[in-house]
N, CA, C and O atoms as a GROMACS GRO file, in nm:
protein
  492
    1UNK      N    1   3.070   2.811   9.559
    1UNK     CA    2   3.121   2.799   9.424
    1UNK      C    3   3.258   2.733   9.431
    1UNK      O    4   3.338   2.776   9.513
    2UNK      N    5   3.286   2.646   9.363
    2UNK     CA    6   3.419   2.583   9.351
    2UNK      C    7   3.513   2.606   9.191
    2UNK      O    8   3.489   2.568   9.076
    3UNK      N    9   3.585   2.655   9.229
    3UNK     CA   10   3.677   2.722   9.116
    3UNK      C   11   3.810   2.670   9.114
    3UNK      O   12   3.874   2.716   9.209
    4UNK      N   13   3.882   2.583   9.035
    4UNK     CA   14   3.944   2.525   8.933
    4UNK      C   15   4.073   2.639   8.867
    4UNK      O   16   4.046   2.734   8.793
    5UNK      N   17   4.203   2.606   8.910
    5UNK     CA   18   4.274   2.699   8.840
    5UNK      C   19   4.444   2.586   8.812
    5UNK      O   20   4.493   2.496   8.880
    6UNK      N   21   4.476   2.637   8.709
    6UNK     CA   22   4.608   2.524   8.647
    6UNK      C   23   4.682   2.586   8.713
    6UNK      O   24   4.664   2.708   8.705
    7UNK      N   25   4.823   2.527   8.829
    7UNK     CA   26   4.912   2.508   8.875
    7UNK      C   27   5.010   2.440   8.833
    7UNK      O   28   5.002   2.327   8.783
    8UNK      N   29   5.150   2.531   8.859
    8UNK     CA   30   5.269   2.444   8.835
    8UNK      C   31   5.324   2.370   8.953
    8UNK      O   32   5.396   2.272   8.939
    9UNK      N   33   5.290   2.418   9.066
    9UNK     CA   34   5.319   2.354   9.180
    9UNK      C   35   5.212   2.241   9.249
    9UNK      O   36   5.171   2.168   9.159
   10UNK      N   37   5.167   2.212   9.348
   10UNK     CA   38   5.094   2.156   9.426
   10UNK      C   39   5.082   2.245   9.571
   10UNK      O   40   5.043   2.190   9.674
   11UNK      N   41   5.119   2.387   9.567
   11UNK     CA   42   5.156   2.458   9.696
   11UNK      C   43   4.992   2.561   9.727
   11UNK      O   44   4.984   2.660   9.800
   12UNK      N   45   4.896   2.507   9.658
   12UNK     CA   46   4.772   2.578   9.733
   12UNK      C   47   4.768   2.726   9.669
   12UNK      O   48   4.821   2.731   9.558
   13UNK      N   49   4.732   2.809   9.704
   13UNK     CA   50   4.660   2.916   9.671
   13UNK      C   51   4.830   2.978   9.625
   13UNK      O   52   4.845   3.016   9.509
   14UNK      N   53   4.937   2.983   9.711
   14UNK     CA   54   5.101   3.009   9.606
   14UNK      C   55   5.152   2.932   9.515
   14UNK      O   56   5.263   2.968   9.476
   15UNK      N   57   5.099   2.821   9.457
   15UNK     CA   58   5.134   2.772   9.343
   15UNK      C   59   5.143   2.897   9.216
   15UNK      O   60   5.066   2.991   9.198
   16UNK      N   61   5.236   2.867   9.156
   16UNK     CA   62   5.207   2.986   9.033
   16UNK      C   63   5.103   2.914   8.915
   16UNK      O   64   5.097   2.794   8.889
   17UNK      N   65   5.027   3.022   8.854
   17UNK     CA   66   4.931   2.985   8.754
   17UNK      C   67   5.002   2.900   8.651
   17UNK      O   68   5.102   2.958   8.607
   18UNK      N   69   4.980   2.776   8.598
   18UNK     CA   70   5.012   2.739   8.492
   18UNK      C   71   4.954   2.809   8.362
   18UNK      O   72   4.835   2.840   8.360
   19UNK      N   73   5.038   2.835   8.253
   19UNK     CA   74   5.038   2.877   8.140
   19UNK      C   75   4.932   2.787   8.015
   19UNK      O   76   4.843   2.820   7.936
   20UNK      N   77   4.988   2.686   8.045
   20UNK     CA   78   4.944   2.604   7.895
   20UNK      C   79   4.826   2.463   8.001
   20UNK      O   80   4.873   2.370   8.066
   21UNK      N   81   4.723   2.487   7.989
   21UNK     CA   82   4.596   2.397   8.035
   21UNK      C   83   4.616   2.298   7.986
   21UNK      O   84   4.586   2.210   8.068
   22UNK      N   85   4.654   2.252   7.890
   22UNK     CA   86   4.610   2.094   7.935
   22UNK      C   87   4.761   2.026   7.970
   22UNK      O   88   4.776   1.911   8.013
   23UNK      N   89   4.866   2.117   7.942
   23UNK     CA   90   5.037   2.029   8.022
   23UNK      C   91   4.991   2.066   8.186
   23UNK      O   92   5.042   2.022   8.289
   24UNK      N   93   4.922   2.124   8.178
   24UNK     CA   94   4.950   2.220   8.352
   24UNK      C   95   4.945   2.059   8.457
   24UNK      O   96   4.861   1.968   8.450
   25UNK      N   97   5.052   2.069   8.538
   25UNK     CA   98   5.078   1.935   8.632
   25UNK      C   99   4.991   1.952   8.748
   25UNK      O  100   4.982   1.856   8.824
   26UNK      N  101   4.920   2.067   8.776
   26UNK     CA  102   4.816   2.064   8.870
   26UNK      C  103   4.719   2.147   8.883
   26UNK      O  104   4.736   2.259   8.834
   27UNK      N  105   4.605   2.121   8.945
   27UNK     CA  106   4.484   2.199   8.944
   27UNK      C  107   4.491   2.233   9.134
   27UNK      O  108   4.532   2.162   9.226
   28UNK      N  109   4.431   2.374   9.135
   28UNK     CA  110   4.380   2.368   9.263
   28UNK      C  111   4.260   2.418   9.255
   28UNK      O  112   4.226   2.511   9.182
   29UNK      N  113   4.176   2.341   9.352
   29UNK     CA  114   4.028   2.351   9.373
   29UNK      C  115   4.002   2.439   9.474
   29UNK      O  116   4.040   2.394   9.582
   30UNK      N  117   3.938   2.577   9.479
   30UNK     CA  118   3.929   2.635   9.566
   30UNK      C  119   3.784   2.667   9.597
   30UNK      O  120   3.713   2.731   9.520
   31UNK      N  121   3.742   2.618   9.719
   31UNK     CA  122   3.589   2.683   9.730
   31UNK      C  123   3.583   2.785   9.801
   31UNK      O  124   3.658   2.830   9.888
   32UNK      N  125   3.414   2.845   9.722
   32UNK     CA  126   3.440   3.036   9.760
   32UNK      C  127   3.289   2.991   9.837
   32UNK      O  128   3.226   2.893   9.797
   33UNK      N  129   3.240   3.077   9.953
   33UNK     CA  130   3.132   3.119  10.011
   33UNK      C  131   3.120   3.266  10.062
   33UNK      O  132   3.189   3.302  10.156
   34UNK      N  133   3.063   3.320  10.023
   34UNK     CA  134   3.033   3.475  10.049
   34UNK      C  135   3.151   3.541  10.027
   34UNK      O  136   3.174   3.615  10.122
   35UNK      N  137   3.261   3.549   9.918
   35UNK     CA  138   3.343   3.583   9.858
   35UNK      C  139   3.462   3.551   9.875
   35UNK      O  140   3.552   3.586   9.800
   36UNK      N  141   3.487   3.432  10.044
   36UNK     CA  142   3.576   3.423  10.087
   36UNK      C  143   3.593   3.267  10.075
   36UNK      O  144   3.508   3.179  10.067
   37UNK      N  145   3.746   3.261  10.077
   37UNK     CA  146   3.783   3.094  10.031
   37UNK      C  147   3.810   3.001  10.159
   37UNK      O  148   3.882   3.015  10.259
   38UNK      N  149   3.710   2.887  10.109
   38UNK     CA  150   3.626   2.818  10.223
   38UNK      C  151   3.763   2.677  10.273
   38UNK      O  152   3.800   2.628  10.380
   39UNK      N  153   3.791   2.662  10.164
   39UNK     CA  154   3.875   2.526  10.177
   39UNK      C  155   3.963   2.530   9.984
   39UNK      O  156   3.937   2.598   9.885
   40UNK      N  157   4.089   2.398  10.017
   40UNK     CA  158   4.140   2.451   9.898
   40UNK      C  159   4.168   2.298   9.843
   40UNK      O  160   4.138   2.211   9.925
   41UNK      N  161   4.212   2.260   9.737
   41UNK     CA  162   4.264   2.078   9.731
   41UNK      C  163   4.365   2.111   9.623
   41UNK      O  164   4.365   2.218   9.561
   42UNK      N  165   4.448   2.016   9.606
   42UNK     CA  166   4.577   2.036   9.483
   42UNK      C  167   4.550   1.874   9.448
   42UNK      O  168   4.544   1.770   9.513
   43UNK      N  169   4.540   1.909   9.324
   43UNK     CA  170   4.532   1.720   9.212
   43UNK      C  171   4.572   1.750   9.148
   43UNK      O  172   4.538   1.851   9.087
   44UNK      N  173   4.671   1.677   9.124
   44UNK     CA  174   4.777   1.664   9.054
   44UNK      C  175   4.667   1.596   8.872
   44UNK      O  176   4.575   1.515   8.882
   45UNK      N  177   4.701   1.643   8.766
   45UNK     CA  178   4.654   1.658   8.604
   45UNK      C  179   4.676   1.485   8.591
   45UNK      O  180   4.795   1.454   8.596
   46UNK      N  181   4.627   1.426   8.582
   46UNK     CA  182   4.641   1.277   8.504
   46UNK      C  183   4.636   1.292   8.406
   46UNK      O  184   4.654   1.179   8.360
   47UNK      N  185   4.615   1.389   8.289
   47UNK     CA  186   4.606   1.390   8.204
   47UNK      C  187   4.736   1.492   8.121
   47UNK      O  188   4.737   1.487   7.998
   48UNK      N  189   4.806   1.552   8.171
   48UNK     CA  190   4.923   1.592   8.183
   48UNK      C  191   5.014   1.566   8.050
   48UNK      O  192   5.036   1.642   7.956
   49UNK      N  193   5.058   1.432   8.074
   49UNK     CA  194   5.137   1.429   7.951
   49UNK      C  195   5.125   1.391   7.821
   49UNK      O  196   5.201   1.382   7.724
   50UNK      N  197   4.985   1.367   7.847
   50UNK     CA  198   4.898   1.278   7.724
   50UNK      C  199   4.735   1.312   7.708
   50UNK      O  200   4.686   1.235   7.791
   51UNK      N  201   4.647   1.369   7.659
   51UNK     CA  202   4.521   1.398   7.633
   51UNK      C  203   4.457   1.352   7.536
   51UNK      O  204   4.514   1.357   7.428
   52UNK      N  205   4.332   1.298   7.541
   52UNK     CA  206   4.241   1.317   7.379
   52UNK      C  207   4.147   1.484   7.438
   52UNK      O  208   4.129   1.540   7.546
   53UNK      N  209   4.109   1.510   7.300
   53UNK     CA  210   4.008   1.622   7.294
   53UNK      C  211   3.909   1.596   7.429
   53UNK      O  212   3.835   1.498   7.436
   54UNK      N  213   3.916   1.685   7.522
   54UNK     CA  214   3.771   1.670   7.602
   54UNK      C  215   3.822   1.609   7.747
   54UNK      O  216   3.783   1.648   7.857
   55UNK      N  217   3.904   1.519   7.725
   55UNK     CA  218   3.927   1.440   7.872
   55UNK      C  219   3.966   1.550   7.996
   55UNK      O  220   3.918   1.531   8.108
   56UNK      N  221   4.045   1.654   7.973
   56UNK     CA  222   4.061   1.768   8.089
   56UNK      C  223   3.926   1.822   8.125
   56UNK      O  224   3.888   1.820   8.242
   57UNK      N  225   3.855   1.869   8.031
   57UNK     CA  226   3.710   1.947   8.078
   57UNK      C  227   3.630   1.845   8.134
   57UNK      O  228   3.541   1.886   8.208
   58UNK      N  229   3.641   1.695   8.116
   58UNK     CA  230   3.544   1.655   8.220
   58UNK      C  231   3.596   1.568   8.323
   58UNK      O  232   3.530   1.493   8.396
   59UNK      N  233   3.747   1.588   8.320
   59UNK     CA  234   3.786   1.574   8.498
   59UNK      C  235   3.746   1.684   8.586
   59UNK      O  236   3.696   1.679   8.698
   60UNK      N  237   3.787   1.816   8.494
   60UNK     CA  238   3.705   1.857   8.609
   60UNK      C  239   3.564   1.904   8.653
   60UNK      O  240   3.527   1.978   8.744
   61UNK      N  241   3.484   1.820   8.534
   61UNK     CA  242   3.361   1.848   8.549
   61UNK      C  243   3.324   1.794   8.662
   61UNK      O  244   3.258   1.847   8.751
   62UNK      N  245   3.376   1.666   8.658
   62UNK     CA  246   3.355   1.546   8.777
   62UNK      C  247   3.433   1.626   8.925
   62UNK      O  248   3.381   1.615   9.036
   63UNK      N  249   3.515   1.676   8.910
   63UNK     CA  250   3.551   1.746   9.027
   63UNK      C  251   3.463   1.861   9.056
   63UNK      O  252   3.510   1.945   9.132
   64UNK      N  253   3.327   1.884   9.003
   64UNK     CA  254   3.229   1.978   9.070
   64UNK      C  255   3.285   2.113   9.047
   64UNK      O  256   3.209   2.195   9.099
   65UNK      N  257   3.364   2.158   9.003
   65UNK     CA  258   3.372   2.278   8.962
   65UNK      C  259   3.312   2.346   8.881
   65UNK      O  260   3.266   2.295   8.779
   66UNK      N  261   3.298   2.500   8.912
   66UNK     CA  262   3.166   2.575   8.774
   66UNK      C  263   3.236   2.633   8.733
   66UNK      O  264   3.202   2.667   8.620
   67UNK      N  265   3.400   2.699   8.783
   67UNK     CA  266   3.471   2.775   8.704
   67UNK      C  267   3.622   2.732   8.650
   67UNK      O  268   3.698   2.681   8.732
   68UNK      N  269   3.658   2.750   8.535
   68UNK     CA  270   3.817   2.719   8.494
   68UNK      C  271   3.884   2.862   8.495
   68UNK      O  272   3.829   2.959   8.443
   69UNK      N  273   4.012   2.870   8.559
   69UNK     CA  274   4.095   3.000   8.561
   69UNK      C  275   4.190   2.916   8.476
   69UNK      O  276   4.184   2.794   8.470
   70UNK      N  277   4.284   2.998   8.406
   70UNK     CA  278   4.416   2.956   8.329
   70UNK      C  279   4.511   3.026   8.267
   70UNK      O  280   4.434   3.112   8.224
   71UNK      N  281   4.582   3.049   8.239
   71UNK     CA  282   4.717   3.161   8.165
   71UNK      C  283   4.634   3.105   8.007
   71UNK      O  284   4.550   3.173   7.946
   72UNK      N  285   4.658   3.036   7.985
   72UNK     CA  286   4.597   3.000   7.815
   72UNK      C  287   4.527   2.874   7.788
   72UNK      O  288   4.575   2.779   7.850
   73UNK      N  289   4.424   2.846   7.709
   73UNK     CA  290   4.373   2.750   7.674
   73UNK      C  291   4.338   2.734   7.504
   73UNK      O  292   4.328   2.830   7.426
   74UNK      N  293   4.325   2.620   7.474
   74UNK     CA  294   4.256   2.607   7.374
   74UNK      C  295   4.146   2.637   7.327
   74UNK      O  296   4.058   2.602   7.405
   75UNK      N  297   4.093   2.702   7.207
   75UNK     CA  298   3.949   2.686   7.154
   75UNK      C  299   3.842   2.571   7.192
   75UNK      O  300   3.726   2.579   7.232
   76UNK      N  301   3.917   2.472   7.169
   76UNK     CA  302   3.794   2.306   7.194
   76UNK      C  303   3.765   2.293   7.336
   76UNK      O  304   3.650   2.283   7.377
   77UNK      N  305   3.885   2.292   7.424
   77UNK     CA  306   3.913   2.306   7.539
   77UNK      C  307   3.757   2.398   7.609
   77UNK      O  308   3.655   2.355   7.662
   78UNK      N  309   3.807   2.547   7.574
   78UNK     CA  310   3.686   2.647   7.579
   78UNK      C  311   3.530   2.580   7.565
   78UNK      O  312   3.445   2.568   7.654
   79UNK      N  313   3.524   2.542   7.430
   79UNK     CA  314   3.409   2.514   7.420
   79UNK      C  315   3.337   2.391   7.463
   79UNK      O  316   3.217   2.376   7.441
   80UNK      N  317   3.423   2.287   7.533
   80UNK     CA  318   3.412   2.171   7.614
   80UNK      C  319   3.337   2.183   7.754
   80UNK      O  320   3.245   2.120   7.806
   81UNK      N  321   3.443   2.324   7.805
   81UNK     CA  322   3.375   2.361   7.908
   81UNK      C  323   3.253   2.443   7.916
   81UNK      O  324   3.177   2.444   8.013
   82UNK      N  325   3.238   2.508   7.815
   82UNK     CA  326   3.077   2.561   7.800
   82UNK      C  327   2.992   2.485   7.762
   82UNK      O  328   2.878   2.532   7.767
   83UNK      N  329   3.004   2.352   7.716
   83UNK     CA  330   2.885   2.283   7.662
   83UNK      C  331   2.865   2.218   7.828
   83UNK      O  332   2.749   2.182   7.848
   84UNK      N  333   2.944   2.201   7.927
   84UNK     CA  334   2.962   2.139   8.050
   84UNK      C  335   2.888   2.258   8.165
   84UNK      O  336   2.860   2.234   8.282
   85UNK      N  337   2.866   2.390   8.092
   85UNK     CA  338   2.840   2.503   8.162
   85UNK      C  339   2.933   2.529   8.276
   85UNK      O  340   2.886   2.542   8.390
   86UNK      N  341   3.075   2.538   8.252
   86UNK     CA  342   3.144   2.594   8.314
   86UNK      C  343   3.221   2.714   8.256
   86UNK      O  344   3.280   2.708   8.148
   87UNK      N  345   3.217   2.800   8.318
   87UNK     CA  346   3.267   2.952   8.306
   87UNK      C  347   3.452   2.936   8.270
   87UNK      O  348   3.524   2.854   8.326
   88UNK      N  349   3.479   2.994   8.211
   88UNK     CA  350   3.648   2.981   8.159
   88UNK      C  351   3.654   3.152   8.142
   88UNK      O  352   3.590   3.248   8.098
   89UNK      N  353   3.810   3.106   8.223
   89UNK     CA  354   3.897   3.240   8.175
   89UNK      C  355   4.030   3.236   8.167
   89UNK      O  356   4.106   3.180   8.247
   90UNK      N  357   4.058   3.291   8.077
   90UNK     CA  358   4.261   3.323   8.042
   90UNK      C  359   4.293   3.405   8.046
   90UNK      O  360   4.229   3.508   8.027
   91UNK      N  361   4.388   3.396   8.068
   91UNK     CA  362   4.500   3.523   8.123
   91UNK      C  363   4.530   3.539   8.186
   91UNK      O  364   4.586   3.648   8.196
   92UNK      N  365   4.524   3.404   8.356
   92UNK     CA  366   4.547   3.414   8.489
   92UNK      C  367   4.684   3.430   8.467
   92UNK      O  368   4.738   3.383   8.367
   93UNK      N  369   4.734   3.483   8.538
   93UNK     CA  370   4.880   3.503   8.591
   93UNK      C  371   4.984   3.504   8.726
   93UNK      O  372   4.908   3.485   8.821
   94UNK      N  373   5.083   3.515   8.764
   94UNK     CA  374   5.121   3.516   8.893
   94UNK      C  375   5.037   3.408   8.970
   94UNK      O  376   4.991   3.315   8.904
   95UNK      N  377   5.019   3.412   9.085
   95UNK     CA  378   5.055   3.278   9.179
   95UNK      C  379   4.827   3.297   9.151
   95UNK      O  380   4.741   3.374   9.108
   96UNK      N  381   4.850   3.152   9.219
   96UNK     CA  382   4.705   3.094   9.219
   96UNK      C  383   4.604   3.192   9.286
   96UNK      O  384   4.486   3.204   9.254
   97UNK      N  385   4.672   3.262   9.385
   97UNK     CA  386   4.593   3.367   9.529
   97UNK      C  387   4.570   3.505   9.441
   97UNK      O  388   4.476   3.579   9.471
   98UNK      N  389   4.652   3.535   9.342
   98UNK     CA  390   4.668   3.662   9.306
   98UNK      C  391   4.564   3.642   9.178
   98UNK      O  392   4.490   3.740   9.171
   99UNK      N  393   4.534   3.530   9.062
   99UNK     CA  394   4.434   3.517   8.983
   99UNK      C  395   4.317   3.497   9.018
   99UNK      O  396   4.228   3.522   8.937
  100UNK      N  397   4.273   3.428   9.195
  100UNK     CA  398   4.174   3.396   9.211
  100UNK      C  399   4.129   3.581   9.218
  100UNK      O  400   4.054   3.647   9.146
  101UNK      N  401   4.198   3.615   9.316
  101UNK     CA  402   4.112   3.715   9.360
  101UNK      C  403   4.076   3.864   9.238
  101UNK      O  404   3.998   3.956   9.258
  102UNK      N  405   4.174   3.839   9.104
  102UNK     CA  406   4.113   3.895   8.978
  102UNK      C  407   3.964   3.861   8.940
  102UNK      O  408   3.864   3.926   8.910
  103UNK      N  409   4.002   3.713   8.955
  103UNK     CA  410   3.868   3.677   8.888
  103UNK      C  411   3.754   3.734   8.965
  103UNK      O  412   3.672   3.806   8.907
  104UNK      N  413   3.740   3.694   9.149
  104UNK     CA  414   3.655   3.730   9.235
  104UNK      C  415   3.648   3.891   9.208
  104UNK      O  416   3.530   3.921   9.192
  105UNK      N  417   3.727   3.997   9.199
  105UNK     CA  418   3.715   4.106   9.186
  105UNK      C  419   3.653   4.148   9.021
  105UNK      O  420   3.659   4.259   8.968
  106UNK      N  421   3.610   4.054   8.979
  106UNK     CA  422   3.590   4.100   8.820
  106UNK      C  423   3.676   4.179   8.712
  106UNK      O  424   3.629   4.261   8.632
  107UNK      N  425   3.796   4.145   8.722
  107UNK     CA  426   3.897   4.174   8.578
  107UNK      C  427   3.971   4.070   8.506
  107UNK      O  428   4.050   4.096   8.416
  108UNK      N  429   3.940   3.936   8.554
  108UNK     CA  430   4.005   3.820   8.515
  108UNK      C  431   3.844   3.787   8.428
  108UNK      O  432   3.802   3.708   8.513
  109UNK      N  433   3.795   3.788   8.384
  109UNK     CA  434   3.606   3.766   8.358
  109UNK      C  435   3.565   3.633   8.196
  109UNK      O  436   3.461   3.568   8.187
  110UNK      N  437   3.694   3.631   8.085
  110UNK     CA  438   3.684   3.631   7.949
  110UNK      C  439   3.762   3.516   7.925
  110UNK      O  440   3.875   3.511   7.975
  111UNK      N  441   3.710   3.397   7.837
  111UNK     CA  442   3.824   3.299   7.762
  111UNK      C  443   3.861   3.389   7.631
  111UNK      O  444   3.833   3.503   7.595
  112UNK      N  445   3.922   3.304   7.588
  112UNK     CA  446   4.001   3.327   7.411
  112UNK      C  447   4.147   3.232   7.424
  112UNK      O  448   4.252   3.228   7.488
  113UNK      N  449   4.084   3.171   7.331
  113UNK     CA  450   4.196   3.096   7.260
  113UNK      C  451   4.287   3.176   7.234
  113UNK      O  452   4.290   3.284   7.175
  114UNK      N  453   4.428   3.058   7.325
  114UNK     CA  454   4.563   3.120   7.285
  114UNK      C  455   4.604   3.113   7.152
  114UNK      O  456   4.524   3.087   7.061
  115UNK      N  457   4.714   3.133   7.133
  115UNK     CA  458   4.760   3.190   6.971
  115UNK      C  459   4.775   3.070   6.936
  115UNK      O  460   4.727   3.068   6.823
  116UNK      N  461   4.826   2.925   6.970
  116UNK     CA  462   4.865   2.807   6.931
  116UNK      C  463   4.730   2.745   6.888
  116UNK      O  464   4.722   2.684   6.781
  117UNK      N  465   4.622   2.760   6.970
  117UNK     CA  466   4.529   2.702   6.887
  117UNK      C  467   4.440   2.746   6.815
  117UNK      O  468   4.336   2.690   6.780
  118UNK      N  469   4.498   2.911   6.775
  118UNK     CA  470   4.407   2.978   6.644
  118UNK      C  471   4.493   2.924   6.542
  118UNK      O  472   4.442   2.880   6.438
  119UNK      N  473   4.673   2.919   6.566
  119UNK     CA  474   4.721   2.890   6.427
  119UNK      C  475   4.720   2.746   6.379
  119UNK      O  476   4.766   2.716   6.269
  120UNK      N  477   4.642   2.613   6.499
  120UNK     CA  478   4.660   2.506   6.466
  120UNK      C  479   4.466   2.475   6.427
  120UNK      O  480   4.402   2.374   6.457
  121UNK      N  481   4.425   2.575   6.370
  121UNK     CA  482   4.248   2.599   6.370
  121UNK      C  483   4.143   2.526   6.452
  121UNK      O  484   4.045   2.463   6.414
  122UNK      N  485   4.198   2.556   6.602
  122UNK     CA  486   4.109   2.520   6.704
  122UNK      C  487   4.047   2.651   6.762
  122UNK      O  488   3.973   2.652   6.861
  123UNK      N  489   4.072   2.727   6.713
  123UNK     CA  490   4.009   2.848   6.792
  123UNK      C  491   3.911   2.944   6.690
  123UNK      O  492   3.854   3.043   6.735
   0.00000   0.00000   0.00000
């Protein structure tokens, strides 16, 4: 399984979680096999300072990932990645190592639109 989480750094599994998905300046790609993390990559967001609707969910569709981790995302965002059948969740927090292994442990599990894009009616 290859799992996808927004970084402020480029520092691998200690990068801290980025907050806001589609500014986040980096993704790290982490692959899991039998619960344990196989290999890791840091790519840097091309899409970062500038987005249309959709262009983040299918970079990293193209990057083979089935799951998005994140501190917050958008509604459209969300539903970009489910029409792509990838799994999303918010509320990652603290460094990249400490959200993966929420998620792997099952308490990180749920998206929901952050508050910015219920009050801007994306969520």
């Amino acid at each position: 399984m290859k799992i996808a989480i927004t970084a402020e750094t480029s520092q691998g599994l200690d990068s801290q979680v980025a907050q806001h998905f589609g500014h986040a300046p980096y993704f790290i790609l982490v692959d899991i096999e039998d619960g344990a993390v196989t290999a890791t990559r840091d790519i840097a967001n091309p899409f970062a300072e500038a987005h249309q609707p959709g262009e983040i969910p299918e970079f990293i569709r193209q990057q083979n990932a089935e799951v998005m981790l994140s501190g917050g995302m958008g509604g459209r965002a969300i539903e970009f990645f489910t029409q792509a059948g990838i799994k999303t969740a918010t509320g990652a927090t603290g460094t990249v190592r400490e959200s993966l292994e929420k998620y792997l442990g099952g308490t990180l599990v749920a998206a929901a639109p952050c508050a910015e894009s219920v009050a801007h009616g994306h969520g």
